[in-house]
MILUM-784831 format. One record per residue: residue in one letter; y, x, z of N, C-alpha, C in turn. Coordinates in steps of 0.05 Angstrom, whole numbers, padded with zeros to 5 digits, always signed. Each point is the difference from the previous one (the first is absolute). Layout:
! MILUM-784831
AYXZYXZYXZ;...
! end
This chain:
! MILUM-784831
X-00081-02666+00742-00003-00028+00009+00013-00003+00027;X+00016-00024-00002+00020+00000+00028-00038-00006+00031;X+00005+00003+00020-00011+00000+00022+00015-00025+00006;X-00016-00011+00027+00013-00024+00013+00010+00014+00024;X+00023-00007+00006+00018+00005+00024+00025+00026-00021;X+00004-00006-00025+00017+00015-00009+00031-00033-00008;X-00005-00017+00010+00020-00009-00006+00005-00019+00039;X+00030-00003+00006+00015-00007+00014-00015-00023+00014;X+00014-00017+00025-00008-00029+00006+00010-00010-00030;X-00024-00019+00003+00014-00028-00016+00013-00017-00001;X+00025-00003-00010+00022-00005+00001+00011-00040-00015;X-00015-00010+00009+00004-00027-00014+00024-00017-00002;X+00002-00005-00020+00028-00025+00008-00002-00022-00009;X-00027-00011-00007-00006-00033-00003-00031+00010-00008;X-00008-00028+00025-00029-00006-00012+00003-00026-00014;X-00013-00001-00028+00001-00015-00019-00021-00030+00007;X-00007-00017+00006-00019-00019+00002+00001-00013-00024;X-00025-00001-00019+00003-00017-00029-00022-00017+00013;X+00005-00030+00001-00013-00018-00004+00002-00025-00020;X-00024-00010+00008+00000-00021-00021-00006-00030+00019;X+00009+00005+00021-00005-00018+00021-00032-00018+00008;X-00021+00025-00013-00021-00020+00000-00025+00015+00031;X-00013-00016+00009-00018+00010+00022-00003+00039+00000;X-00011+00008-00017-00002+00031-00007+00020+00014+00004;X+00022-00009-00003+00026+00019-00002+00006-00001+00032;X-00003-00016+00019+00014-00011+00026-00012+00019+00020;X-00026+00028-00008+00001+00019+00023+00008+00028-00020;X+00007+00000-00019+00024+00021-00007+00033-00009+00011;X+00000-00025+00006+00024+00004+00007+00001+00007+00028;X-00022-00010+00029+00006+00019+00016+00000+00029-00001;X-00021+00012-00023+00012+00031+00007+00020+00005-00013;X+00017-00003-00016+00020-00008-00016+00024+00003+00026;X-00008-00011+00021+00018-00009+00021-00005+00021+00018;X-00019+00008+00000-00017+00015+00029+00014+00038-00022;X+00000-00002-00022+00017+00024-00007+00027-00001+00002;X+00010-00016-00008+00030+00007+00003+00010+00001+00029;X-00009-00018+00005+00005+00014+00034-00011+00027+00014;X-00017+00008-00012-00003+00044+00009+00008+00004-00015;X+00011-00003-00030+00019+00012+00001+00030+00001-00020;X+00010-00023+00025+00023-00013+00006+00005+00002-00035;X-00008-00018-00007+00016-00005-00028-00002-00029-00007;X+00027-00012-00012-00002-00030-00004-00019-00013-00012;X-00008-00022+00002-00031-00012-00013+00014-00014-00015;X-00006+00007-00035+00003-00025-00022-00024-00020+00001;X+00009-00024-00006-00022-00012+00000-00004-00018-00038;X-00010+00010-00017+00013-00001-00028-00020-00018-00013;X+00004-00009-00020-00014-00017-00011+00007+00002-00027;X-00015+00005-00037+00011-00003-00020-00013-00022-00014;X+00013-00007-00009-00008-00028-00017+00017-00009-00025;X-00018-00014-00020+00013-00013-00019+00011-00025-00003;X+00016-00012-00008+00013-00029+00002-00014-00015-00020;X-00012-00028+00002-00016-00007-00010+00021-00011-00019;X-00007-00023-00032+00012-00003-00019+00020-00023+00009;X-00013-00015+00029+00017-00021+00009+00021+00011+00019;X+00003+00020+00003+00028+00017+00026+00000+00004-00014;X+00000+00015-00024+00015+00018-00018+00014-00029-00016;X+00006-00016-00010+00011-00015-00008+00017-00009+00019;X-00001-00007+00026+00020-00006+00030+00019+00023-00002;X-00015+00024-00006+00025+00029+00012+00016+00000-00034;X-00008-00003-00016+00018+00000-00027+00029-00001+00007;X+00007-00023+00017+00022+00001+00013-00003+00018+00026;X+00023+00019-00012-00003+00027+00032+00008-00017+00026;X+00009-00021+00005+00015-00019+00012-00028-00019+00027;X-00021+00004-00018-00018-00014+00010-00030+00018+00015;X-00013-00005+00015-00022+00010+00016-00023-00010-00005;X-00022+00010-00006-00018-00013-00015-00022-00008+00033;X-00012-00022+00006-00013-00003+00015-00027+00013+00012;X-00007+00018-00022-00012+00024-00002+00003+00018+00014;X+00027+00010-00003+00012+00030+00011+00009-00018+00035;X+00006-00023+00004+00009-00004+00021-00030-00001+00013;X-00018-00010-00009-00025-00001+00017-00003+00031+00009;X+00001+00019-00019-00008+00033+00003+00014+00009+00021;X+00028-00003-00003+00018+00004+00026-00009-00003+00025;X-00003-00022+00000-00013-00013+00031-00024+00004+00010;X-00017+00009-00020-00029+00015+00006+00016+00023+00014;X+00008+00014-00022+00004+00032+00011+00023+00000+00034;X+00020-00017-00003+00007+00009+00030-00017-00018+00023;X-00017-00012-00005-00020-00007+00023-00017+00024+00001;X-00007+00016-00015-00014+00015-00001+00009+00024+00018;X+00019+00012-00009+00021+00008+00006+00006-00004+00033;X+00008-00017+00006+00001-00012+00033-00014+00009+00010;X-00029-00007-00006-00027+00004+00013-00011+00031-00003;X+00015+00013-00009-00012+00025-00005+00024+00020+00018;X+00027-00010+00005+00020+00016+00014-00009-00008+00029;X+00004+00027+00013-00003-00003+00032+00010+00022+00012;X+00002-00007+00026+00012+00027+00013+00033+00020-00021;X-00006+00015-00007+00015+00018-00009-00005+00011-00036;X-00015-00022-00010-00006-00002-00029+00017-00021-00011;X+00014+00018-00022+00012-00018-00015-00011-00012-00028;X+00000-00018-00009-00017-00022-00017+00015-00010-00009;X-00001+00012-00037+00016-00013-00017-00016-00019-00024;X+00002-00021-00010-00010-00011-00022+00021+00009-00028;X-00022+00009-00014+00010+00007-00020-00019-00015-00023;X+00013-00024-00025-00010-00006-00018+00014+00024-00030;X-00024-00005-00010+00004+00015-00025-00008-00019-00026;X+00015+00006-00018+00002-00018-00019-00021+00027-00032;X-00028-00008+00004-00005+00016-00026-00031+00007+00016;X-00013+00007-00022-00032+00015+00010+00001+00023+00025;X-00024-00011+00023+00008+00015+00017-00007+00032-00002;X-00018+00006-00025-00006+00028-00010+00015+00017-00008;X+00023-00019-00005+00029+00019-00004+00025-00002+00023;X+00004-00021+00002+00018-00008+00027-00008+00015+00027;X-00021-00004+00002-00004+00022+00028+00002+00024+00007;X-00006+00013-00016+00001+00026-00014+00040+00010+00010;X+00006-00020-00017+00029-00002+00002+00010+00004+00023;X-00001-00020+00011+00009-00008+00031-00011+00022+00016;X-00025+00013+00001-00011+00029+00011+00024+00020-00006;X+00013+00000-00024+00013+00025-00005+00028-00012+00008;X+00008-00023-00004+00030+00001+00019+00001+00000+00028;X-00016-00001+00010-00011+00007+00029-00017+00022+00008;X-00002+00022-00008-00010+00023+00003+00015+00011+00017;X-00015+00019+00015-00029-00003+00001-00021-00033+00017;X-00013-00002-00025-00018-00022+00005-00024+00009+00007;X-00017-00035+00010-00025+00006+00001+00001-00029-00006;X-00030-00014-00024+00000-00019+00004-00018-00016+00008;X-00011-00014+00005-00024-00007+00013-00006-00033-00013;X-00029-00004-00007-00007-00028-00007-00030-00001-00002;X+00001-00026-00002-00036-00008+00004-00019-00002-00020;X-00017-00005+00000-00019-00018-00012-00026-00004+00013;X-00015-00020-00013-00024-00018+00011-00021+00018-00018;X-00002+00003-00032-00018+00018-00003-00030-00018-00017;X+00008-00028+00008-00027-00021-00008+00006-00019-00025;X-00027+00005-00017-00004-00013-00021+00029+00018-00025;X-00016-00020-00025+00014+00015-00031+00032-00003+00005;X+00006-00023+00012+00032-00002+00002+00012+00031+00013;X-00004+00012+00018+00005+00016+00025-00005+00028-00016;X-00027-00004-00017+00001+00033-00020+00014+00003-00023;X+00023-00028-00006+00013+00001-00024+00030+00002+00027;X+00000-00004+00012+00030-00001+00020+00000+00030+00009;X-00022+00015+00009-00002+00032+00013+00003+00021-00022;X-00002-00012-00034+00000+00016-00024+00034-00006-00001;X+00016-00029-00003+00009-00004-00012+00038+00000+00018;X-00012+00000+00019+00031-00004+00015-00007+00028+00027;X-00016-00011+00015+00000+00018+00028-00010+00032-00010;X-00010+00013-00018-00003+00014-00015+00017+00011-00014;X+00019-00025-00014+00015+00004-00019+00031+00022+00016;X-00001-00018+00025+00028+00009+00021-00014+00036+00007;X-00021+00003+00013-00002+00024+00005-00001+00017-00011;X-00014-00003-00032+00007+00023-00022+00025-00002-00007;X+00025-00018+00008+00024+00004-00010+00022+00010+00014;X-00012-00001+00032+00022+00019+00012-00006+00026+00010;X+00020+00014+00006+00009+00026+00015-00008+00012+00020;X+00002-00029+00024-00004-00006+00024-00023+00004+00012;X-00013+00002+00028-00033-00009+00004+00005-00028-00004;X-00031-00017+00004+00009-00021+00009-00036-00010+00011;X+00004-00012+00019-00018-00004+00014-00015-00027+00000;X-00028-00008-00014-00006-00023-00011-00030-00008+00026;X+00004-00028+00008-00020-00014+00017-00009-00010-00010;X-00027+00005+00003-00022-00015-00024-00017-00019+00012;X-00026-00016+00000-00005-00026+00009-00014+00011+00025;X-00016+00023+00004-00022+00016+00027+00021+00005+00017;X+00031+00000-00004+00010+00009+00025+00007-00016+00016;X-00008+00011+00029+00008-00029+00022+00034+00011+00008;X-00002-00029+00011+00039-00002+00004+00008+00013+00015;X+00029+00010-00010+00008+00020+00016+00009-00007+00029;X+00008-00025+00004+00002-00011+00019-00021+00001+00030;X-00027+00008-00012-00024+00012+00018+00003+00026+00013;X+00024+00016-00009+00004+00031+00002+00024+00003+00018;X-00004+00018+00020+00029+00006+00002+00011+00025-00012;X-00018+00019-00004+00007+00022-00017-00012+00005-00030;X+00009-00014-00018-00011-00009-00029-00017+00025-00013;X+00022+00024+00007-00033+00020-00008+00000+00023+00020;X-00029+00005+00004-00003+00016+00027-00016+00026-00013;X-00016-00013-00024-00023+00023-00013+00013+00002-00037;X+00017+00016-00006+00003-00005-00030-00020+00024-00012;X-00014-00012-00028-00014+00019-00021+00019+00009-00027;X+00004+00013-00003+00017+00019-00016-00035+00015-00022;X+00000-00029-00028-00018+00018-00016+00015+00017-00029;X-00012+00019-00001+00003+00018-00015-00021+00006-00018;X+00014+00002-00034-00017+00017-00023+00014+00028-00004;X+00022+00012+00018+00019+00025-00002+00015-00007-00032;X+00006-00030-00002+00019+00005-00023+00025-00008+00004;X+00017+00008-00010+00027+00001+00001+00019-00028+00014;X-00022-00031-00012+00013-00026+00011-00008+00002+00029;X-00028+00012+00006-00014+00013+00030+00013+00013+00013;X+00016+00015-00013+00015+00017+00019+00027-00009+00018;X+00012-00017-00035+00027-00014+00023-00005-00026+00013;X-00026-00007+00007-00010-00019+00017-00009+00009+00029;X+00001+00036-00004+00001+00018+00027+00022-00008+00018;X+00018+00003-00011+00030-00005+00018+00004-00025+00012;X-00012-00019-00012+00005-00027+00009-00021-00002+00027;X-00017+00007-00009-00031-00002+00015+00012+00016+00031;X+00015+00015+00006+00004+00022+00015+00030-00017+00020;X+00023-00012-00021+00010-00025+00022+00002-00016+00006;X-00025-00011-00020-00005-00019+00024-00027+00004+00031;X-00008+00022-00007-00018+00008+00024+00026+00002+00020;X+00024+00020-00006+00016-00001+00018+00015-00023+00014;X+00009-00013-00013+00010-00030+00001-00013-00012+00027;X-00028-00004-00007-00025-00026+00010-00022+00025+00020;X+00018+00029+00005-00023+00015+00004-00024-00011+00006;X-00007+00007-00016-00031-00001-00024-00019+00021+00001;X-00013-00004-00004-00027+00030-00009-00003-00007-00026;X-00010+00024-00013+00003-00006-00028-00027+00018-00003;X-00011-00016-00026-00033+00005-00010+00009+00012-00028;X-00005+00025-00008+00000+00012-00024-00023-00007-00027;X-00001-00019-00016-00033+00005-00014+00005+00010-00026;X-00025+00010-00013+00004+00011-00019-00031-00006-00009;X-00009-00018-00023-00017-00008-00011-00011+00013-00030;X-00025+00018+00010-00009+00010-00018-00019-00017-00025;X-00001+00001-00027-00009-00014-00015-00025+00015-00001;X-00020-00018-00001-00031+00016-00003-00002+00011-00027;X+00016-00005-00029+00000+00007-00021+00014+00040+00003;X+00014+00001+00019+00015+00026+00004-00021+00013+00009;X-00016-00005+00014-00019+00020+00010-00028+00010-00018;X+00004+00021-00022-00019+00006-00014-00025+00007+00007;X-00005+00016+00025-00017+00004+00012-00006+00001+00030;X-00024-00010+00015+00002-00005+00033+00008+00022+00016;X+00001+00025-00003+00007+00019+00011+00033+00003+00000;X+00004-00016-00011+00038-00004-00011+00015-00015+00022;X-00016-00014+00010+00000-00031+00025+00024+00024+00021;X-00010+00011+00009+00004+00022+00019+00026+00008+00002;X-00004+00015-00026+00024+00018+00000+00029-00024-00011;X-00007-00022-00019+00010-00017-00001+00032-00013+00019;X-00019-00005+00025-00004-00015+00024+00023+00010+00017;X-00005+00035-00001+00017+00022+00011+00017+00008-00009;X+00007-00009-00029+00018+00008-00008+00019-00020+00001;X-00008-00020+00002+00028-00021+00001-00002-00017+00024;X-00011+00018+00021+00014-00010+00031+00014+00027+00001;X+00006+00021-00008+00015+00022+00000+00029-00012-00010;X-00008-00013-00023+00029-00014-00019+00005-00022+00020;X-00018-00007+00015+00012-00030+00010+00013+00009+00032;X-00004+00014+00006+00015+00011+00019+00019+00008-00002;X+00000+00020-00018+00032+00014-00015+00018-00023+00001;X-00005-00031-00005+00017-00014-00010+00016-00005+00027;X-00002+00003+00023+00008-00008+00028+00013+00025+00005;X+00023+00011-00002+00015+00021+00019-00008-00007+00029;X+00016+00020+00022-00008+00003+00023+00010-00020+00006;X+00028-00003-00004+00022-00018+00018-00013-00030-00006;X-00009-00006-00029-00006-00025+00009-00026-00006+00014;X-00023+00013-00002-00028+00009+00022+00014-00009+00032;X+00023+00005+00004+00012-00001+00030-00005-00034+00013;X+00005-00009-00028+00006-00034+00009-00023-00020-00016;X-00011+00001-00020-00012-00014-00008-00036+00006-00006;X-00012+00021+00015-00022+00006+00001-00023-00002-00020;X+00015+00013-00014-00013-00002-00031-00037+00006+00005;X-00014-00007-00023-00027-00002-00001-00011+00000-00028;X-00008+00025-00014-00008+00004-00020-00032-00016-00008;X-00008-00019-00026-00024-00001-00006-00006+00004-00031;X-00020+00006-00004-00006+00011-00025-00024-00029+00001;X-00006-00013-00029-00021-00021+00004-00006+00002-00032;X-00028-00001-00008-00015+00001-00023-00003-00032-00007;X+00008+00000-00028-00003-00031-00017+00016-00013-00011;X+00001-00027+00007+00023-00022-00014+00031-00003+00022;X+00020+00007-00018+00022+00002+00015+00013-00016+00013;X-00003-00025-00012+00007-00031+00000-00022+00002+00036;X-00032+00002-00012-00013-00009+00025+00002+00017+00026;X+00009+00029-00012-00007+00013+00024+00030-00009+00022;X+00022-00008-00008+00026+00002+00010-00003-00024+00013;X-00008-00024-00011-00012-00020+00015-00027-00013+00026;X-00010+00019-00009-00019+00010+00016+00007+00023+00025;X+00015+00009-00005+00028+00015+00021+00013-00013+00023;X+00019-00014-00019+00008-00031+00017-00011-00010+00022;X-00027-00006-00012-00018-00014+00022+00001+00016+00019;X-00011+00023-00004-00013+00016+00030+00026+00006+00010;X+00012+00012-00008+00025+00013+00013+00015-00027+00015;X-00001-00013-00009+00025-00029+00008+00023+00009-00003;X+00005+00002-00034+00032+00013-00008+00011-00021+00003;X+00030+00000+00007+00019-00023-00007+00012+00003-00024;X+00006+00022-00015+00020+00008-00026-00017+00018-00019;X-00007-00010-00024-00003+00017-00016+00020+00011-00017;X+00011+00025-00010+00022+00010-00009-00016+00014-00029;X+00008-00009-00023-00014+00009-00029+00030+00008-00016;X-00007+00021-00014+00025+00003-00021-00012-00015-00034;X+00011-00012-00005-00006-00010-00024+00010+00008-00027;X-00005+00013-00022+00002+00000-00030+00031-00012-00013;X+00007+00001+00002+00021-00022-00020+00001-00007-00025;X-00009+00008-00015-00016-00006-00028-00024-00014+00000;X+00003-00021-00023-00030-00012+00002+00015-00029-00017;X-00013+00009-00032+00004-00006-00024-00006-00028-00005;X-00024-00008+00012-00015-00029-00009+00001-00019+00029;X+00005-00020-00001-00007-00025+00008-00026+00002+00021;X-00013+00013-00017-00035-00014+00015-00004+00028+00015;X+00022+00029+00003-00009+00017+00007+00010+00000+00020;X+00030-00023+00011+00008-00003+00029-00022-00020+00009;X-00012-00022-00019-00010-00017+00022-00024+00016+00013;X-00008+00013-00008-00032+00015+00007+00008+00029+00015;X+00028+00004+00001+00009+00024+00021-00017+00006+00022;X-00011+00026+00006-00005+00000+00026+00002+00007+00028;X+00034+00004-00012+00019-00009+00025-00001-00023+00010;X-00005-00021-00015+00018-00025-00003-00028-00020+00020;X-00022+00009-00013-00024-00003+00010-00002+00006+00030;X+00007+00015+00004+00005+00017+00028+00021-00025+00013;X+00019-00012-00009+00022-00005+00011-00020-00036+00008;X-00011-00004-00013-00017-00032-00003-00024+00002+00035;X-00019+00027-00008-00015-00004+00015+00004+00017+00022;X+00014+00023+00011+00011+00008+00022+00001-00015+00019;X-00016+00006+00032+00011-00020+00019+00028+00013+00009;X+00015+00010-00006+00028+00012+00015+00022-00006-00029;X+00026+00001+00004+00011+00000-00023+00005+00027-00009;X+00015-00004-00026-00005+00030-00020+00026-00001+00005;X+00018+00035-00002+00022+00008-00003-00003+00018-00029;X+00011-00012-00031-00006+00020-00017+00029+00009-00005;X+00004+00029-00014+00010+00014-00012-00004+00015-00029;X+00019-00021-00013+00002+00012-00041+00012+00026+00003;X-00024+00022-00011+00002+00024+00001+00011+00011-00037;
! end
């Protein structure tokens, strides 16, 4: 299993911004902004959408612009405007098609990507939008991509967006290449970085097990930090008994993480088995935003 600090700086060449221009999305786009500037890579600012039955009858003729796509336009480079500063460049990019596939896209003609977007997280509309699109984009790309959920305050309150990152681990393989990520951006934002590793009370057959348990995988959770990266990001091993979901959240709080870093599954057959993810869950009620990785 790769260690963290076995791969290079991170090397970006577009941070991706997917919005939908609505209140929730508008403090993913400052970090959206607050990344590409550490590290220096152009900010898309992208949007995918369908043409309703009345533009799609306007564009029939390729000749014509549907009032639709011109409204979209002018969202995205106001957006766009407001998001370029200093030495960030800010492109609007519309996409014509579902953004569960289009984004994905635009991640890979701009690789290396990262892409970043929001959500609010409230009521049935919000758990059919986190199953069905913002869900849909992260099980479909390559890329990390880093999602702001409704508990995080604006990044605009920060001047250094993450100061404490948690790096959780089950030692599986999508865990592992979420090591590397976890490790530059500590470098990046030097960061301290929190190692967890959440034992299930069902694993422990008997109380005398607690122990040796405990010790055995702060041994593994150490291993996972070489020296060189120990130099800069002051790693911190915890071992915690129970619910994985609660204990990582419950983490959050005390520690005051700014970044949670999860490797995620990329398989996952049914409908109702992304909406009830508990990644995804993680990504809703987290006060910090999530950085995942499809392992």
């Amino acid at each position: 299993m790769p260690v963290i600090g076995d791969r290079p700086d991170l090397d970006l060449s577009a941070v991706i911004y997917a919005t939908d221009f609505s209140v929730c999305s508008q403090n993913a786009g400052l970090y959206a902004a607050s990344l590409a500037k550490r590290f220096s890579a152009k900010l898309l600012v992208a949007h995918a959408f369908t043409l309703s039955q009345a533009a799609m009858e306007v564009e029939i003729d390729r000749s014509l612009i549907s009032q639709q796509r011109k409204d979209l336009e002018f969202l995205l480079s106001r957006k766009a405007f407001e998001l370029a500063r200093g030495s960030i460049e800010a492109m609007p990019v519309l996409l014509d098609g579902d953004p569960k596939q289009m984004l994905p896209v635009l991640a890979d003609k701009n690789a290396p990507s990262l892409i970043v977007l929001g959500t609010h997280g409230r009521g049935w509309v919000e758990r059919e939008i986190i199953g069905s699109v913002a869900e849909g984009i992260l099980r479909s790309t390559s890329w990390p991509a880093l999602t702001v959920g409704p508990q995080v305050r604006s990044a605009a309150d920060k001047t250094l967006p993450f100061q404490r990152i948690l790096y959780a681990t089950d030692f599986t393989p999508a865990a592992a290449r979420a090591a590397v990520y976890a490790v530059s951006f500590a470098k990046a934002f030097r960061s301290d970085i929190d190692v967890l590793n959440v034992v299930q009370r069902e694993a422990i057959d008997h109380p005398d097990r607690l122990s040796d348990l405990r010790d055995r995988f702060y041994r593994a959770l150490d291993d996972l930090v070489p020296q060189q990266a120990k130099e800069f990001c002051n790693p911190r091993s915890f071992v915690e008994v129970g619910n994985a979901h609660h204990q990582i959240l419950e983490h959050i709080r005390e520690r005051s993480i700014d970044l949670l870093v999860l490797g995620i599954r990329k398989s996952s057959h049914l409908s109702i088995e992304k909406r009830t993810s508990r990644a995804f869950q993680l990504v809703i009620h987290a006060a910090c935003p999530v950085l995942t990785i499809v392992g």
